[in-house]
C-alpha positions in Angstrom: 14.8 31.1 -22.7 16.5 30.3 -26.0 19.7 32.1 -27.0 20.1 34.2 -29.8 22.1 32.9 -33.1 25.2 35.4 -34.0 27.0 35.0 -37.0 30.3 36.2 -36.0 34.2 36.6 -38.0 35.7 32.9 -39.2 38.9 32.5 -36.1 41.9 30.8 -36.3 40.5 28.4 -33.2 37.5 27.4 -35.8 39.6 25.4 -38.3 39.8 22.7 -36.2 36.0 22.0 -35.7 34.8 22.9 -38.9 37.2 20.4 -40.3 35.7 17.6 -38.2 32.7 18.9 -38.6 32.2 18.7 -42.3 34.6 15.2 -42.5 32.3 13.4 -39.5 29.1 14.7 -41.3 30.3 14.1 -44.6 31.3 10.5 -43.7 28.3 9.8 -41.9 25.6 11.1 -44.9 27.4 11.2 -47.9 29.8 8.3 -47.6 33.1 10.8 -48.1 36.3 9.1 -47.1 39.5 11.2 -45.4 39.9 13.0 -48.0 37.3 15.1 -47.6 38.1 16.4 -44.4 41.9 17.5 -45.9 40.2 19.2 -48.7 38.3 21.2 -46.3 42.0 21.5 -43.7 43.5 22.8 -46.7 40.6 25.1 -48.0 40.4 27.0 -44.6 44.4 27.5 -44.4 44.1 29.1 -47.6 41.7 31.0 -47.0 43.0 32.1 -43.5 46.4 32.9 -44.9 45.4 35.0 -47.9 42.2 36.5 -47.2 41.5 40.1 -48.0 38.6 41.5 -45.0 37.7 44.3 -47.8 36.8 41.5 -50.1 36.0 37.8 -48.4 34.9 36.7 -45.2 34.5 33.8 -43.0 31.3 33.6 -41.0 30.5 31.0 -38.0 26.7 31.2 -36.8 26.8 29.9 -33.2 24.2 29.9 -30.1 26.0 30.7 -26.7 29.5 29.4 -27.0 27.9 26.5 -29.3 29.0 26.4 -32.8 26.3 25.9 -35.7 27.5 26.4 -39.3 29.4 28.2 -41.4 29.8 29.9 -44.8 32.8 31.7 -46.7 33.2 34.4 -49.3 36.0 33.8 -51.3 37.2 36.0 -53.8 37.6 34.4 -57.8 38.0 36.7 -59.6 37.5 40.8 -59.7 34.1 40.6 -60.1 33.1 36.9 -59.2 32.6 35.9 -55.0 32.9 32.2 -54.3 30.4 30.7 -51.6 32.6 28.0 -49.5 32.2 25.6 -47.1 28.7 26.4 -46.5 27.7 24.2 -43.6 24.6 24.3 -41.0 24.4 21.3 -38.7 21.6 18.8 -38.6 20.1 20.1 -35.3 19.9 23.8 -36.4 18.4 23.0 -39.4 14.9 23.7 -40.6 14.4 27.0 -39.0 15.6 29.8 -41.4 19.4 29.8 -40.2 20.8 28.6 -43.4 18.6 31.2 -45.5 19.7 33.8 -43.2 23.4 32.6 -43.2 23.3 32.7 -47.1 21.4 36.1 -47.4 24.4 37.9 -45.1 27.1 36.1 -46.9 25.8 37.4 -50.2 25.0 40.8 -48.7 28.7 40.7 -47.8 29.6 39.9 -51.5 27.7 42.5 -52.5 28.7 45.1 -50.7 32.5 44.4 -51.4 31.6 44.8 -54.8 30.8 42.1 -56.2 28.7 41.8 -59.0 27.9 37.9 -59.1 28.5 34.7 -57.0 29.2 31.2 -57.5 29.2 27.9 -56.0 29.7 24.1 -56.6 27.8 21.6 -55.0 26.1 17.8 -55.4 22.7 17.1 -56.3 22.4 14.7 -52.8 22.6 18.0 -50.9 18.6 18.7 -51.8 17.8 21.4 -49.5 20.5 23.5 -50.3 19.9 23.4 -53.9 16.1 24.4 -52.6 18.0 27.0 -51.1 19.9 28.6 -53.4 17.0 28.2 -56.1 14.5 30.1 -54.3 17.0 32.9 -53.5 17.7 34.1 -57.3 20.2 31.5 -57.9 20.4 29.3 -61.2 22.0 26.5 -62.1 24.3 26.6 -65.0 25.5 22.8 -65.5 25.6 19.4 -63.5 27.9 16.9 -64.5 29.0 13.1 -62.8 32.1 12.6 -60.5 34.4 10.4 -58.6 35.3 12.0 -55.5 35.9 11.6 -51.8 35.5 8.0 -52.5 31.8 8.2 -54.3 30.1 8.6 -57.1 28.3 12.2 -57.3 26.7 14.5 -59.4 28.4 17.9 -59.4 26.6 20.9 -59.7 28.0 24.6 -60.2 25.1 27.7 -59.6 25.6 31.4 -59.9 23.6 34.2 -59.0 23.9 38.1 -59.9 24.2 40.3 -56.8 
């Protein structure tokens, strides 16, 4: 019998594996050097150290005691949510998780009150930009980069709750 998937609270125990997680994936299919993986240290101390549970949250979907993915809501501005660190790994993808990770992070926005959302990703990360397309988002520009260690096109989306 397969267990159910919960998306549960972002802990303080979680930095540690989403950071590996997104640097050894990262590494492995995008080419990212090191400093990928600090970005994403330093994102999730921030966040952990300032977060405000009326307005953002941290989300980890796991199976058992089996971590899967993540996704953040950050707050930018009064009326503006940020979508972080939104990760689902390769062997729980393709069966609706990520689509249902994304539709109760923005449900979270939009109950704190948020009127619209944003996010910034790369152009390589197809399904995810399938993703966000064919739930109401739209992109609003898409420009090169040198980061991580690679060449990239960067892409910023928004979408009105």
């Amino acid at each position: 019998m397969q267990q159910e998937v919960t998306l549960r609270a972002l802990r303080q125990g979680d930095v540690d594996w989403l950071t590996r997680a997104h640097g050894r994936l990262y590494a492995r299919d995008e080419g990212f050097d090191a400093s990928f993986e600090t970005l994403v240290g330093q994102v999730l101390a921030d966040f952990l150290r300032d977060m405000e549970p009326a307005c953002e949250a941290g989300f980890v979907a796991q199976r058992g005691g089996a971590r899967l993915g993540s996704i953040l809501c950050a707050r930018e501005d009064a009326t503006t949510a940020r979508l972080r660190l939104f990760l689902l790994l390769p062997e729980a993808r393709g069966r609706g998780l990520g689509r249902w990770m994304l539709g109760r992070c923005m449900g979270f926005a939009r109950e704190a009150g948020y009127s619209r959302m944003v996010l910034a990703t790369h152009r390589s990360h197809a399904a995810a930009c399938a993703l966000y397309a064919s739930t109401g988002w739209r992109l609003l520009d898409s420009r090169p980069v040198t980061s991580f260690g690679v060449e990239l096109e960067e892409m910023r989306w928004e979408v009105d709750l």
